[in-house]
C-alpha positions in Angstrom: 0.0 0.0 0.0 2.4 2.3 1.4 4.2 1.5 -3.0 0.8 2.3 -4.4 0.6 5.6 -3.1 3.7 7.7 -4.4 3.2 5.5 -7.8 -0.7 6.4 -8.0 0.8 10.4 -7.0 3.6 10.2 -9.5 1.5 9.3 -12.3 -1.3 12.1 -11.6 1.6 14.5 -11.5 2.5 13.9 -14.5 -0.7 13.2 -16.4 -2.0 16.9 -14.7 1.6 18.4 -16.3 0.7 17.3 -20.0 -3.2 18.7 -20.0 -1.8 21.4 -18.4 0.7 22.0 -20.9 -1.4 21.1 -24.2 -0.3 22.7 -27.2 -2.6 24.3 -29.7 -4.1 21.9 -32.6 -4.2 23.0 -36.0 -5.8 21.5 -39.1 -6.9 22.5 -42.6 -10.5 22.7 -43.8 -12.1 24.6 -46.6 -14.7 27.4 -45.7 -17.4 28.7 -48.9 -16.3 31.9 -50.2 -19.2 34.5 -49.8 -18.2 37.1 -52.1 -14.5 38.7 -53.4 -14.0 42.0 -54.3 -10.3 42.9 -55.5 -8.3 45.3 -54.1 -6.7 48.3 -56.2 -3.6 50.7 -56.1 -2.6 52.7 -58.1 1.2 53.2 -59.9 2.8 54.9 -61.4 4.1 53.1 -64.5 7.5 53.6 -66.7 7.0 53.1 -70.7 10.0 53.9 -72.7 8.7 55.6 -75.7 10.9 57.1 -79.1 11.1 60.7 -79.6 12.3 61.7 -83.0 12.9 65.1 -84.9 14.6 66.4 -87.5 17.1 69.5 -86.4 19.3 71.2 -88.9 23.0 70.9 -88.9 26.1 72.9 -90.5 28.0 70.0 -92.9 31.4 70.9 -94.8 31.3 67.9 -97.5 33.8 67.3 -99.7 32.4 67.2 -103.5 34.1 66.4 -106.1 36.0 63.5 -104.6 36.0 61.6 -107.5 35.8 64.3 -109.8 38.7 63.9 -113.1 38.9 67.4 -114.2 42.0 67.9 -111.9 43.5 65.2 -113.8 42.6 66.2 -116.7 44.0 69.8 -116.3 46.8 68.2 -114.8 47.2 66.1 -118.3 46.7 69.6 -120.6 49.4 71.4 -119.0 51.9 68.8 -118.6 50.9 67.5 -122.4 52.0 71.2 -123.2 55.0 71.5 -120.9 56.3 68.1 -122.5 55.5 69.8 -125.9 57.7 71.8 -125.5 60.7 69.6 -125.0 62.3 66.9 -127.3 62.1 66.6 -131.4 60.8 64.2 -133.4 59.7 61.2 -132.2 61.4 62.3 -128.9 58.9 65.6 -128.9 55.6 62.7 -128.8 57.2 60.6 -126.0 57.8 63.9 -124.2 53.9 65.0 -124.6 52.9 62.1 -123.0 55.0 62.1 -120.2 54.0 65.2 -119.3 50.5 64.6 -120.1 51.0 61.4 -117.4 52.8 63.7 -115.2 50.4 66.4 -115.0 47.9 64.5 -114.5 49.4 62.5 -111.5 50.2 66.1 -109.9 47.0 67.5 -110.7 45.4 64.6 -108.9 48.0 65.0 -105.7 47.1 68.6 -105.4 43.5 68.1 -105.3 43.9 66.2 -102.6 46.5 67.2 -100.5 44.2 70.6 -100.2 41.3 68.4 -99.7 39.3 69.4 -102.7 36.6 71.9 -102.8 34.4 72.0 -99.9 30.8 72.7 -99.9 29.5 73.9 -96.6 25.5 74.1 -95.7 22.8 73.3 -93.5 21.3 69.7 -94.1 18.6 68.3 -92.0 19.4 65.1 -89.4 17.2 62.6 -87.6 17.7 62.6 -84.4 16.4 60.3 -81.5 16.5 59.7 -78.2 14.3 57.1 -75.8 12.7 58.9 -72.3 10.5 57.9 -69.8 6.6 58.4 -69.8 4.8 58.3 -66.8 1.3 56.2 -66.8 -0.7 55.9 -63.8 -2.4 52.5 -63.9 -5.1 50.8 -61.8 -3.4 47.1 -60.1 -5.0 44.7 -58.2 -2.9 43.8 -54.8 -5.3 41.3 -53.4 -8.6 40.4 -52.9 -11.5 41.2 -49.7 -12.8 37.7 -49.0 -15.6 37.2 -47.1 -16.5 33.2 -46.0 -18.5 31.1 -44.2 -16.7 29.0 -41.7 -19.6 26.6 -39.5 -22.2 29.0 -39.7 -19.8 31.9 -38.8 -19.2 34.5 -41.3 -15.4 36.1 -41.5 -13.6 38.3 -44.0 -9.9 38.0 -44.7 -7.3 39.4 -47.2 -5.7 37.0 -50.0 -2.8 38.4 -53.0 -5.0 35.7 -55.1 -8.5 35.5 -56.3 -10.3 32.8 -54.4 -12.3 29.7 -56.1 -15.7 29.3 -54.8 -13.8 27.5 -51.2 -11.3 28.6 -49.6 -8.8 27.0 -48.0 -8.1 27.7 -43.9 -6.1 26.8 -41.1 -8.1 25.9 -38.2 -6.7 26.3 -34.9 -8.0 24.3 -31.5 -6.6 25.5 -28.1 -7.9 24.9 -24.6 -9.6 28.4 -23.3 -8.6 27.2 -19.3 -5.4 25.9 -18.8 -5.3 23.0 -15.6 -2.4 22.4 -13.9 -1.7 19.6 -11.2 -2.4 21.0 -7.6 -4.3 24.1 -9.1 -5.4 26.2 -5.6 -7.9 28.5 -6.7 
C-alpha cells in the first residue's frame, strides 16, 4: 500500500503536467467563399517611348572627290610643258610624259588641299528614348468574405479565391489546468 501511493501520486503529476501544458491543434478545412472583391492601387508606371525630330545641322562635305577634271587639267598642262621639250619622235614621247605627269600632280594637289568644300545646313534625324509616366489601376489582393460553421469572416488573400477557400483551423484549450491548481 504504502508502493501504491507515491506511484498512483507520480502518475497524476505527470498526467496533470501534460493537459496542463497542451499545445494548440491545428488543421486544414475549406470554408465557402461568400463574395470577393479585388483590391486596387494605383502606380505609377514607366513606358520607354521614341522621340524623334529632324534638327538642322552645319555640314562641310567634300564634292568632287572623284571628280577627273584635276586630272585632266593636270594632263593639258603637262601635255603642253612636255610639248615643248624633245624633237621628233622624242617631242611625242615627251607630250605624253608630261600629259601622265600632269595629270598625277594635278590629282596630288587636289587632294593634298582636300578638294573643294561645300559647306551648308542639311537636315538630321535625331532620337532619343525617355521615360513616360502612366498611372495605372493594379490589383494587390482580394477582400474575402466566408462562411466557416455558420460563422461569417472576412480575410485578405494576393489571389482570387475559387468558390472555397482554403483555412487553417486552430484548436486550443480556453482554461489551462495544472496539477495541484489552488484556486
Amino acid at each position: 500500500m504504502k508502493t501504491i501511493y507515491p506511484m498512483l501520486a507520480l502518475s497524476l503529476m505527470l498526467g496533470g503536467l501534460s493537459t496542463g501544458g497542451a499545445a494548440a491543434t491545428a488543421f486544414y478545412d475549406k470554408a465557402k467563399v461568400i463574395r470577393s472583391t479585388p483590391i486596387y492601387e494605383t502606380v505609377r508606371v514607366a513606358r520607354p517611348e521614341e522621340r524623334c525630330w529632324d534638327e538642322k545641322v552645319y555640314s562641310r562635305s567634300r564634292s568632287g572627290g572623284d571628280s577627273f577634271t584635276p586630272a585632266i587639267a593636270g594632263a593639258i598642262v603637262g601635255g603642253v610643258v612636255g610639248n615643248q621639250f624633245g624633237k621628233g619622235h622624242g617631242k611625242d614621247a615627251m607630250t605624253v610624259a608630261g600629259a601622265l605627269l600632269g595629270a598625277s600632280v594635278g590629282r596630288d594637289l587636289y587632294r593634298s588641299r582636300g578638294g573643294r568644300r561645300h559647306g551648308g545646313y542639311v537636315l538630321e534625324r535625331r532620337c532619343e528614348t525617355v521615360d513616360r509616366y502612366v498611372e495605372e489601376e493594379r490589383i494587390v489582393g482580394y477582400r474575402v468574405k466566408y462562411r466557416y460553421r455558420g460563422r461569417t469572416f472576412t480575410t485578405r488573400t494576393l489571389e482570387r479565391p475559387g468558390k472555397r477557400l482554403r483555412i487553417r483551423v486552430e484548436l486550443e484549450p480556453t482554461a489551462r489546468y495544472a496539477f495541484n491548481d489552488r484556486r
